[in-house]
C-alpha positions as a printed NumPy array, in Angstrom:
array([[133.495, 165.68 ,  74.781],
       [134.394, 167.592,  71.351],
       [135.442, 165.906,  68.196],
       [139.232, 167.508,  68.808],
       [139.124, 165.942,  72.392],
       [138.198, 162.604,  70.977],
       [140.398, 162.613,  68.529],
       [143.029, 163.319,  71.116],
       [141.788, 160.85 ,  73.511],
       [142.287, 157.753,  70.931],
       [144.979, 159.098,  69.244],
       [142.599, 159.537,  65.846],
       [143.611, 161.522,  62.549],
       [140.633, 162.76 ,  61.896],
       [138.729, 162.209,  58.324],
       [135.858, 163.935,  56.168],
       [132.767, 164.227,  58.25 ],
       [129.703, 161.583,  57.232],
       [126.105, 163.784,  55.701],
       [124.759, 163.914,  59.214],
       [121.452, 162.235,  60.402],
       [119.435, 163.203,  63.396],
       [121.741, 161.05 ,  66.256],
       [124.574, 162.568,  66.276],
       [127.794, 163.03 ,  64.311],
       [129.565, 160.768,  62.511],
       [133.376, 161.516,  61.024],
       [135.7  , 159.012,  59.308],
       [138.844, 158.703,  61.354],
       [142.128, 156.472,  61.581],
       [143.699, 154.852,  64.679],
       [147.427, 155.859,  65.289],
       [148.014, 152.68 ,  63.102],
       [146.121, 153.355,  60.131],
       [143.104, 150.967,  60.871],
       [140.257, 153.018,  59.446],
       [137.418, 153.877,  61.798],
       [134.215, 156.368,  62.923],
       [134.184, 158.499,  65.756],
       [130.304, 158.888,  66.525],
       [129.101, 161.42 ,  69.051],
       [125.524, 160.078,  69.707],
       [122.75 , 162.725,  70.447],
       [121.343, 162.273,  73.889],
       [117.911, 160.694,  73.288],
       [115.865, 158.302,  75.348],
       [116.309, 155.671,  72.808],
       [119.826, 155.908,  71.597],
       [120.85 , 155.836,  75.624],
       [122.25 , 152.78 ,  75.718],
       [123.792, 152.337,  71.994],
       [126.998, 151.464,  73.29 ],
       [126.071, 148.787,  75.439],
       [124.596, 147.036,  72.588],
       [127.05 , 147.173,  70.259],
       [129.165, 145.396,  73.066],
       [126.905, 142.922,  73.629],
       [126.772, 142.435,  69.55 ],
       [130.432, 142.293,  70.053],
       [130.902, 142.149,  66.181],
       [127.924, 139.607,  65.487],
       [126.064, 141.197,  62.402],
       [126.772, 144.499,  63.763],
       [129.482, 147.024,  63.532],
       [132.282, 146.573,  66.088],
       [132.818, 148.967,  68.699],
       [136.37 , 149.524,  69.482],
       [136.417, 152.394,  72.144],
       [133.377, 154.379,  74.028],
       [133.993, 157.19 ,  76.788],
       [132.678, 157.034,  80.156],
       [128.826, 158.787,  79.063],
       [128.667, 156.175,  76.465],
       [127.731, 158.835,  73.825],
       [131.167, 159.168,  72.182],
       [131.973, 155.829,  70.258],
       [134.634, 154.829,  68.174],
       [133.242, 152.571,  66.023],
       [134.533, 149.886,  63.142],
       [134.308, 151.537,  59.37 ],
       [131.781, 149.748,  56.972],
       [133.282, 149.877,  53.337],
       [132.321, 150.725,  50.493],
       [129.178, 151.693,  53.057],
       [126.303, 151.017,  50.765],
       [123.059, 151.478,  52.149],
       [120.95 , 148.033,  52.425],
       [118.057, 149.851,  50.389],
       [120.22 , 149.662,  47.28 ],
       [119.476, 146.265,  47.425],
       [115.83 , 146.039,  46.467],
       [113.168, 145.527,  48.064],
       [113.531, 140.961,  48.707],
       [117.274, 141.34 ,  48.645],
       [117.076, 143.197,  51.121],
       [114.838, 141.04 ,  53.271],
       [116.481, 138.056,  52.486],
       [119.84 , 139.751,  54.642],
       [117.29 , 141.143,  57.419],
       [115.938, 137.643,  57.918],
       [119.614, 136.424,  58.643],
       [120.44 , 139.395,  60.381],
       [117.554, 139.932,  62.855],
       [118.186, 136.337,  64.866],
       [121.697, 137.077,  65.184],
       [120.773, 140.429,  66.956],
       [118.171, 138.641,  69.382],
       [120.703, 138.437,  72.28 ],
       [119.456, 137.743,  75.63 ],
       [119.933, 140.529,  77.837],
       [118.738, 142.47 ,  80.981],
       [119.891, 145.881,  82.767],
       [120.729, 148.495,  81.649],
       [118.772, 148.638,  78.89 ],
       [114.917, 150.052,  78.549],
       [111.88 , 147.786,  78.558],
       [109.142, 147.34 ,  76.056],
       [106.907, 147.476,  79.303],
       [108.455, 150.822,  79.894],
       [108.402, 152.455,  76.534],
       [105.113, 151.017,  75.473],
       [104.121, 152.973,  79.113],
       [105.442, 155.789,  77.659],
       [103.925, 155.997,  74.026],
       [100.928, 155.23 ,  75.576],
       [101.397, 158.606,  78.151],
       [102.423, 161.05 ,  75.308],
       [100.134, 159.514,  72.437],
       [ 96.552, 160.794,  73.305],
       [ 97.907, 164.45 ,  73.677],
       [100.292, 164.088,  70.888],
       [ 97.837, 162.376,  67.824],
       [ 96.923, 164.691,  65.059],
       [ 95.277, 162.261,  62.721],
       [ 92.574, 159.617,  62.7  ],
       [ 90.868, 158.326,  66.138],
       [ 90.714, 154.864,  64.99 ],
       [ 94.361, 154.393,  64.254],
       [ 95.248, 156.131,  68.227],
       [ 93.032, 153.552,  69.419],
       [ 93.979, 150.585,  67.756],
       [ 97.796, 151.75 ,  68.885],
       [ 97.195, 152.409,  72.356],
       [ 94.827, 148.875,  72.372],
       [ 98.063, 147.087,  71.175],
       [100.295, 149.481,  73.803],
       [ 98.151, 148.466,  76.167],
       [ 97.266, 144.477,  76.19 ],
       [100.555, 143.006,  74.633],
       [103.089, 144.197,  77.021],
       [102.321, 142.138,  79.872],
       [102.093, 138.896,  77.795],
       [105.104, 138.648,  76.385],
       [107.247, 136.152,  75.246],
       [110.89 , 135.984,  75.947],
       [112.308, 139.183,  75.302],
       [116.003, 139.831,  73.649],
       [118.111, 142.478,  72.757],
       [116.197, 144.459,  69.47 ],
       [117.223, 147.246,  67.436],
       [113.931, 149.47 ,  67.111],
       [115.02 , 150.96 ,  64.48 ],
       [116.434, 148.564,  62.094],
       [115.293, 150.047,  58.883],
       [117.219, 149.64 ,  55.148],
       [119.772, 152.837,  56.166],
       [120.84 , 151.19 ,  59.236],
       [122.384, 148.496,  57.437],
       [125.077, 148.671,  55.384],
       [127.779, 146.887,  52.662],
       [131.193, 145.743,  54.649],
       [133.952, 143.796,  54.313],
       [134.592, 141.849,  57.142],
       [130.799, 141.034,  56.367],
       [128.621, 141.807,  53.372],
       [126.069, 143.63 ,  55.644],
       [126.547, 145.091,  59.115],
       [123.698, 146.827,  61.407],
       [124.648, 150.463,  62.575],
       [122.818, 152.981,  64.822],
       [121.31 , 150.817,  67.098],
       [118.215, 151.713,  69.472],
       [117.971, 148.978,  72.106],
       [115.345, 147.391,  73.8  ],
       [114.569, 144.361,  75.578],
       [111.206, 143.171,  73.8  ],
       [109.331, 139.896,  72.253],
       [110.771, 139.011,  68.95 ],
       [107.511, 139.829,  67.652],
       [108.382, 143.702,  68.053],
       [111.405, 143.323,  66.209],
       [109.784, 143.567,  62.986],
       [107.883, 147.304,  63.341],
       [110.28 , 149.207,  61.568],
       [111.136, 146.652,  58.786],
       [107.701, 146.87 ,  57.591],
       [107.756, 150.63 ,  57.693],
       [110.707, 150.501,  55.944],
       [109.339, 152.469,  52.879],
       [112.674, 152.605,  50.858],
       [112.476, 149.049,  50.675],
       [109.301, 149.859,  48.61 ],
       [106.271, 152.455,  50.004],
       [103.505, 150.713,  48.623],
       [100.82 , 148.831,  50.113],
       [101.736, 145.822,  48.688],
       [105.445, 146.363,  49.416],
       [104.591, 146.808,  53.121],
       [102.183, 143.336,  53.588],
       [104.686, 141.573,  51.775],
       [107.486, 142.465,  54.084],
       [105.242, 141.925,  57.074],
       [104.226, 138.15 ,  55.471],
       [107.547, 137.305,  54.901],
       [109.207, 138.633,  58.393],
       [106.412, 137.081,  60.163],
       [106.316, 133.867,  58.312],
       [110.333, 132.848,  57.449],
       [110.999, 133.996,  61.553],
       [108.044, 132.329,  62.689],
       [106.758, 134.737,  64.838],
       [103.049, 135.29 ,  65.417],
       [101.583, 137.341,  63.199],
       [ 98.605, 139.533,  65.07 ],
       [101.394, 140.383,  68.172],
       [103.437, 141.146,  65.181],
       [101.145, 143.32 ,  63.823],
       [ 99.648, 144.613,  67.182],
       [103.671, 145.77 ,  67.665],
       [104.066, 147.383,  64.16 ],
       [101.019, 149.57 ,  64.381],
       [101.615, 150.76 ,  67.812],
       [105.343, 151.423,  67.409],
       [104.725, 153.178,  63.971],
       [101.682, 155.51 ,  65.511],
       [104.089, 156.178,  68.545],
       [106.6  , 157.195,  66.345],
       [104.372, 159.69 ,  63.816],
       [104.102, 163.137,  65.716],
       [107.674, 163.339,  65.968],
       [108.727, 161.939,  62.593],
       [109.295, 163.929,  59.654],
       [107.618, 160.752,  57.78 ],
       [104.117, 161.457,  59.436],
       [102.172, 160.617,  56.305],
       [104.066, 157.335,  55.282],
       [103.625, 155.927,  58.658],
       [100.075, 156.648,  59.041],
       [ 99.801, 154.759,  55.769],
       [101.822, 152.231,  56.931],
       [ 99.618, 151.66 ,  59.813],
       [ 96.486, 151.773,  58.091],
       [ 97.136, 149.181,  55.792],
       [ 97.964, 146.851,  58.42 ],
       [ 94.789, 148.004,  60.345],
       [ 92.466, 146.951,  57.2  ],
       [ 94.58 , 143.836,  56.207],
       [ 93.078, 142.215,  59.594]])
């Protein structure tokens, strides 16, 4: 489906377009009754499958409403966050102090139809090897974590895996409200990954333990699954990122903080 036939579909007068990011494009939009809104059409991707889904299960909860969807689940009309301000304006610990209200509120329990962490961790762990341009150490320490946490997980919830400081932003029906979700059922533990690589929160190595120290400590999670998570997620992530070099950092400073 086209923007035009969306727009036709739901009735929408259709807005200036959003400056695009990789999944998809965004557009504001008004209902027939002047209720401002997005129209979304999500890129096809492995990981942004089943954003939909999530945002119904969400249902409003910390995250952007969704109003409408089509049948593919790719073409969303979704609630308008005003003004819109990225979370990263915050700072650096005002912005962790709304992610560490935020992420337990996303932590719905959930099943089918959405991917595993057993399943993707499967996956990173198929493409990595093949894939990995940079040091050995930090591939195996990855594919170690990939490897031996999966199967001894704890419960696993609903997680956005990419919950980083532009995937939140200012609202009115609520000062901050997730967008762009990437589901995946997974251990709380997992949740924190791309928090701590996060770098507009702050990029140094001190901004990146202290987010991991306070995720891990105000949510109670434990710390070395935590960590196992963050570096295997983040190396995953590298050879197709156009971040390469922060995330290897990333990951290396939680390798040597051990």
């Amino acid at each position: 489906m086209n923007v035009q036939a969306a727009a036709e579909r739901w009735s929408l007068t259709l807005g200036e377009p959003y400056v695009q990011g990789v999944a998809g494009y965004t557009t504001g939009a008004e209902l027939a009754d002047g209720t401002p809104v997005v129209l979304k059409l999500v890129e096809p991707h492995r990981e942004t499958e089943h954003e939909a889904d999530a945002l119904e299960l969400w249902d409003g909860d910390g995250a952007v409403r969704l109003i409408a969807r089509d049948e593919t689940g790719y073409v969303l009309v979704l609630e308008r966050c005003e003004p819109g301000t990225h979370l990263s304006e915050l700072g650096g610990s005002g912005a962790l102090d709304v992610l560490v209200e935020l992420l337990p509120r996303l932590w719905k329990t959930a099943g089918p139809p959405f991917h595993t962490l057993v399943d993707e961790a499967a996956w990173w762990c198929e493409y990595l090897p093949s894939n990995w341009k940079g040091e050995r150490d930090l591939l195996n320490a990855a594919l170690d974590a990939l490897r031996e946490l999966p199967p001894t997980q704890g419960e696993q919830v609903l997680v956005h895996q990419d919950l980083h400081g532009e995937n939140v932003l200012a609202a009115e029906r609520e000062p901050w409200l997730v967008i762009d979700p990437k589901p995946l059922l997974a251990e709380r533990e997992f949740a924190v990954a791309p928090i701590v690589r996060s770098f507009e929160l702050g990029d140094t190595q001190r901004d990146v333990l202290y987010r991991f120290d306070r995720l891990t400590s105000e949510l109670g999670l434990d710390r070395e699954r935590a960590r196992g998570w963050t570096i295997g997620q983040t190396v995953a992530w590298t050879p197709s990122s156009s971040y390469s070099a922060k995330h290897v950092q990333t990951a290396r400073w939680l390798l040597e903080a051990r």
